[in-house]
N, C-alpha and C positions, 0 to 999 in steps of 0.2 A: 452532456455526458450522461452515460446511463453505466451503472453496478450491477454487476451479478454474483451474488457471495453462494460457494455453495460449502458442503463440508468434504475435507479431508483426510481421513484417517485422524480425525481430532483437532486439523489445521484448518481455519476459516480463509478459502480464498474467497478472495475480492478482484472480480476482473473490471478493469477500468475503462471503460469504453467509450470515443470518442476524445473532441477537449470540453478542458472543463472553461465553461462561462462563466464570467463572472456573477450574471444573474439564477446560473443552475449551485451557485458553493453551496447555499446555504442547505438546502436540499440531500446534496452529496454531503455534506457534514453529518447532517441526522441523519441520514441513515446509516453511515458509519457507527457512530455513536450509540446509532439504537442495537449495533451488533455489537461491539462492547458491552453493551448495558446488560445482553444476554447471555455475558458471562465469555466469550470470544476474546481469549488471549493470547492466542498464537494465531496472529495475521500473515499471510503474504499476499500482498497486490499483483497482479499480473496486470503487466504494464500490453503486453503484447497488442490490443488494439485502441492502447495510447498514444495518439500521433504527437502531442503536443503538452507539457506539463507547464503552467506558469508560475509564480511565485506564491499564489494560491494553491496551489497542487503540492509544490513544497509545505508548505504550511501544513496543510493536512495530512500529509504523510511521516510529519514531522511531530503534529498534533496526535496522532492515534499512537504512536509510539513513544510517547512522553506516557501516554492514560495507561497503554496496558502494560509497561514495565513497572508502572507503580502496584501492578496487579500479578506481578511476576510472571509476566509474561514478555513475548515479544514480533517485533514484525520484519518480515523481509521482502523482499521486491524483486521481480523476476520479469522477464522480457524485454528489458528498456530497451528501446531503442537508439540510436550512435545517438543522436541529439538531445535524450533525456540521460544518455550515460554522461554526455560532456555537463552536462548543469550538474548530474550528481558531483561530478569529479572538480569543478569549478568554486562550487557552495560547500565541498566536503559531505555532505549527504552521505556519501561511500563509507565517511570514515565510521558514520554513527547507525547505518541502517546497513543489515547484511544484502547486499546482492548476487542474488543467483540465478545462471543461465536458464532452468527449468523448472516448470510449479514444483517435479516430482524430488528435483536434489534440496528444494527450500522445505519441504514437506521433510524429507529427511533429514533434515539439519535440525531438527526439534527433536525429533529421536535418536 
């Protein structure tokens, strides 16, 4: 899996690309982390060329949104597709992270 965060009108996306290996998490973790660390509180991940989320994927999306609401901030998720919507919908993920159809309406949703 490879990330690419860029800035948004004040919103850090983070597009998720590929799946994530279990040997590439630890990697993907820090560098998340290191974009928190940089003060990035208002996340939304574009799932868009995420074919596959495992229960690691959960975890860290679950993970960066535990750290940056303790920072008054928060994260949203956008592009899932049907198979990572049914595990949102499955695990409740939905109920605790907003999902939205487009980077541009989750970007808007902070303002």
């Amino acid at each position: 899996m490879e990330i690419r965060a860029e800035a948004h009108s004040g919103v850090t996306v983070i597009a998720l690309v590929g799946e994530l290996l279990t040997e590439e998490f630890a990697q993907i973790e820090r560098q998340i982390n290191e974009l928190i660390g940089q003060d990035a509180r208002r996340l939304v991940f574009d799932l868009a060329s995420c074919r596959m989320l495992s229960s690691q994927g959960l975890g860290l999306l679950l993970g960066a949104t535990k750290r940056v609401r303790r920072m008054k901030g928060d994260v949203k998720v956008v592009n899932a597709n049907e198979r990572i919507m049914n595990l949102f919908q499955l695990t409740n993920v939905n109920t605790v992270i907003g999902i939205y159809p487009t980077v541009d309406s989750a970007v808007q949703s902070f303002h």
